[in-house]
N, C-alpha and C positions, 0 to 999 in steps of 0.2 A: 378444698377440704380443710378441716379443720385438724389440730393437732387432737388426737384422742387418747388422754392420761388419766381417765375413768375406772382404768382397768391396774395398768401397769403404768409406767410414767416411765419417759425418753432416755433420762439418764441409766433408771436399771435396765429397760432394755437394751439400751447398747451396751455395757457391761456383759447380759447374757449371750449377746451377739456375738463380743469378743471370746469370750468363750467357747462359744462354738465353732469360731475360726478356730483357734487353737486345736481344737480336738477333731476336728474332719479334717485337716493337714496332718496332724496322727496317724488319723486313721487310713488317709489314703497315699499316704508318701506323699512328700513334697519337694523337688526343688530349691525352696529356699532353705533347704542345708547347704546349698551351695552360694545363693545369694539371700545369704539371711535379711528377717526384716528388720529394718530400722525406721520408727517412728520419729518425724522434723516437723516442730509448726510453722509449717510454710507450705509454700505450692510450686516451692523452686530449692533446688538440690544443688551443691556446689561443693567438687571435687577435684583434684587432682588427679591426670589420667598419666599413665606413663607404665616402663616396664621396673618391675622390682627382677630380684635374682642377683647375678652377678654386679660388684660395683668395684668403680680402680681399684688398684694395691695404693697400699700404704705403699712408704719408699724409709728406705734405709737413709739415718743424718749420720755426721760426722756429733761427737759429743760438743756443744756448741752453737750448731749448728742451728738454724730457722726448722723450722716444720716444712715440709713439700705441701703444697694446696692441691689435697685432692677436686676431679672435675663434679658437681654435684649430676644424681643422676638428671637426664632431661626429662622435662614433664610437661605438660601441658594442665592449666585452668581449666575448669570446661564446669557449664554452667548449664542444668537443663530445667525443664517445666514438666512437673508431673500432671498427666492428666487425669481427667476425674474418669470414674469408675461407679457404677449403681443401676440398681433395679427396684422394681416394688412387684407386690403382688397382691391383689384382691383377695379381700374375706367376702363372700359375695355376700346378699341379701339372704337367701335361705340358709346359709350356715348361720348368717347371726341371728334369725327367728329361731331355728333349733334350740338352740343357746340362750335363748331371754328370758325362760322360765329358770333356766340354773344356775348356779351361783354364778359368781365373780372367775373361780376358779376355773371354770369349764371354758367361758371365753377367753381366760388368763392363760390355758393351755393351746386353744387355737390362736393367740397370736403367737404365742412361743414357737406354737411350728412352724409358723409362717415365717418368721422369722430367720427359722435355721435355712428354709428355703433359702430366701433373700442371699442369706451368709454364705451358702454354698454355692451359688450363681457366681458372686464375686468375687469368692475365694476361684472357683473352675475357672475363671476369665483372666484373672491375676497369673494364676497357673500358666495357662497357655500361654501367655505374654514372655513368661520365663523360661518356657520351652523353645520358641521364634530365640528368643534375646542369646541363649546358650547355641543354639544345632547352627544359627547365623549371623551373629554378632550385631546382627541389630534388631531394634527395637520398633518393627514394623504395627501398627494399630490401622486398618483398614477403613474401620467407623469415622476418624477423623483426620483419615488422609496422610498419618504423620511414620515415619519411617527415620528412624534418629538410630545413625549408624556410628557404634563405637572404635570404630576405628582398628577393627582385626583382622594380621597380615593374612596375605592371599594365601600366607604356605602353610596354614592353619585352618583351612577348608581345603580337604584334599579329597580324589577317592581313589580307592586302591586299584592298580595298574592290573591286576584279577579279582573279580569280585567275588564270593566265597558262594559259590556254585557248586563247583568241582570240592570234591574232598581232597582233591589233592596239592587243590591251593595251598602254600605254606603260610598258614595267621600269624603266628609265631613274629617271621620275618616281620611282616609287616607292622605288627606290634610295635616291635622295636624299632622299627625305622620311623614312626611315629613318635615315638617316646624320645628317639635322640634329637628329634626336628624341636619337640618343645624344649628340653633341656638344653638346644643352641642357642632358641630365642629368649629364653628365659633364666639361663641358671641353675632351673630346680626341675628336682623329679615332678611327674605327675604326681598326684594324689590318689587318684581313680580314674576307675577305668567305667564308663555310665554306658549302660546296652540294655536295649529291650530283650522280651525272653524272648522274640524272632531272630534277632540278632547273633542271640547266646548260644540258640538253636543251630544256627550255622556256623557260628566259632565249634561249637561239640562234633559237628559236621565232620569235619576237617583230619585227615589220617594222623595229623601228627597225636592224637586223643584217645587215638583205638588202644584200647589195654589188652595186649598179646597174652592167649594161653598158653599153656602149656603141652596141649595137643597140638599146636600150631595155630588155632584158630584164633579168633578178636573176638574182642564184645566191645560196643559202644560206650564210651566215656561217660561216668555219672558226672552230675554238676559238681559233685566233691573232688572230681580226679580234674576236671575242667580249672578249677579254681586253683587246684594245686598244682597244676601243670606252668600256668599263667605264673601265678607269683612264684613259684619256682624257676621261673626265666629270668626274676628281677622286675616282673611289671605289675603296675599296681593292682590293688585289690579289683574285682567288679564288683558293681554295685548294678541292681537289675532293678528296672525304672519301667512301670507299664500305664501308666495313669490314663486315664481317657477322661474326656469329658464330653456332652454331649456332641460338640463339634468337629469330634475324632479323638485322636491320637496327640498327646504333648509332644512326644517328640518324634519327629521323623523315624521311625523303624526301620529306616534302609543305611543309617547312621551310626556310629558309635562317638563318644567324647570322653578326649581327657580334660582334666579338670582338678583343682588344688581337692586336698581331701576335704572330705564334709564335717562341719563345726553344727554346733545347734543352731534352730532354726530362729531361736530368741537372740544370738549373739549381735549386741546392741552395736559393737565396734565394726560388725561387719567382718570382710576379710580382703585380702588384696584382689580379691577377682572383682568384687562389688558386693551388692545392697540390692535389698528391695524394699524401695524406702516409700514410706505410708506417711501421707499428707495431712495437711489440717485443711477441715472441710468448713465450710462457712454455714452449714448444719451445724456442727458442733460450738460452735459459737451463740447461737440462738439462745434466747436468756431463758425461754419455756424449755427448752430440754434439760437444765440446770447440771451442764457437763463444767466439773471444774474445770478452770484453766491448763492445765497440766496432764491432764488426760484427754483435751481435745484432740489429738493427731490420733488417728486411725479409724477404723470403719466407724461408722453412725448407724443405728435402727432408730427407726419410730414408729408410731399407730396413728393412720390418719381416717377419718369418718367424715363423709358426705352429711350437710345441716340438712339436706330434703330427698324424700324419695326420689333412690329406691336405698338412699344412706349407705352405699356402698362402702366398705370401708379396706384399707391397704396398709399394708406394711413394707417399708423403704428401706433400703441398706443404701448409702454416700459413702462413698470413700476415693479418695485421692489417692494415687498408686502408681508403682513404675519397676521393674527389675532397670537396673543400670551395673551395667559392664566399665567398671573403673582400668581392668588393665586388661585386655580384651583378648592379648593374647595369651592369658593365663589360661583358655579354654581351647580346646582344638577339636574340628570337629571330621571325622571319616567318613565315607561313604562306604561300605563294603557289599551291599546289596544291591 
């Protein structure tokens, strides 16, 4: 198929494609508040993996004295290969006969749609990537066999010794018995506390939530009394995560995760947990798409049209992509279901 710029031309549609990544991760909660994205013109990512948190004391000198040589913390290089990521989808023959008596506009708007398709496929597939990469610490892709495991301790996939069945499980405890296992390996408090509304459902469950009347009797905890019971113990906020996409569920719903608190989804520096770092694609490089230099890294759209019956014609979303766990034990993940 031929490149088709008749209508709209490569560069402004990916422009509006970017766009519409942006705003369908709005709209449907994303993950990458936790592993923000970061755009690299490359197809290889290279980090420093290791634990932040706690680091030696200084040491007290005599006036005089040399400086003590603190130990740096330990780290490891680590070097990965972002794989590619993409779909298209047909504009069939009878949409574009519909369409040929009317303007530029009316086919200008069915590639647009098409387009957001594409956008939303990629974005949902990226999604779930970062779902696997958080609830398991690795970065498991089934289509190309590839399973790139960051390296997160055992004691940070745990599931709780009663699973919250019984209201009279105590979640509380076990909260905090969570929240001290990270703050050993790490240093620092959680950020958040990430549970689906099943999950949330059965933390509310749980008698320690029942709000006592005054007749004697209970009523079931609102999610307000639920929130304020939680950080009221000292634990951190929840944050309630239900995304689906057509595949399922992002994240395990028999799970909860702690996790550093959530930055913007645009924050370019990333954060100590990691990245989801967006590629340059060798689409974007292409001189007919006429993508500057400098905006090449990140998804691609284009329009492409069949030269002979029945001239079917497709719109492409490329993109090179990867969530990556830089400090792996910054995330923990529970089983409580």
């Amino acid at each position: 198929m031929a490149l088709w710029t008749d209508v709209v031309d490569p560069a402004t549609l990916t422009g509006y494609a970017r766009r519409a990544l942006e705003e369908y991760e709005v709209a449907k909660g994303t993950l990458a508040q936790f592993l923000p994205n970061r755009e690299v013109p490359d197809i290889v990512v290279r980090f420093v993996a290791g634990q932040s948190g706690l680091v030696e004391e200084a040491a007290y000198r005599a006036y005089d004295a040399e400086l003590a040589i603190t130990k740096g913390e330990p780290k490891k290089r680590t070097t990965l290969e972002i794989p590619a990521v993409g779909t298209e989808i047909p504009i069939d023959e009878y949409e574009q006969l519909r369409n040929r008596n009317a303007s530029d506009d009316a086919m200008e708007k069915s590639i647009l749609r098409t387009t957001v398709r594409v956008v939303q496929a990629v974005a949902d597939r990226v999604e779930r990537l970062r779902g696997i990469v958080l609830g398991t610490g690795v970065a498991t892709i089934p289509e190309i066999g590839a399973a790139d495991s960051f390296g997160r301790s055992v004691a940070h996939d745990v599931t709780a010794a009663s699973l919250w069945t019984a209201s009279n499980v105590d979640r509380l405890a076990f909260l905090e018995t969570i929240r001290q296992q990270y703050i050993t390996t790490n240093g620092v408090e959680p950020g958040a506390i990430v549970m689906s509304s099943r999950v949330f459902t059965a933390l509310a469950s749980g008698d320690q939530f029942r709000t006592q009347l005054v007749n004697g009797a209970s009523r079931p905890a609102t999610e307000s009394d639920v929130r304020g019971i939680v950080e009221g113990a000292g634990l951190p906020p929840i944050i309630k995560y239900d995304r689906r996409t057509k595949a399922g569920k992002v994240l395990d719903d028999s799970k909860l995760l702690l996790l550093p608190a959530p930055v913007a989804t645009d924050d370019w520096a990333g954060t100590e947990l990691g990245a989801t770092f967006w590629g340059q694609t060798l689409t974007s490089t292409d001189e007919r798409y006429g993508i500057e230099d400098s905006e090449q890294p990140g998804i691609v759209a284009g329009a492409y049209r069949g030269e002979k019956p029945p001239m079917i014609a497709e719109v492409i979303a490329d993109a090179i992509a990867m969530p990556v766990l830089a400090n792996a034990d910054l995330s923990l993940a529970a089983k409580v279901l």
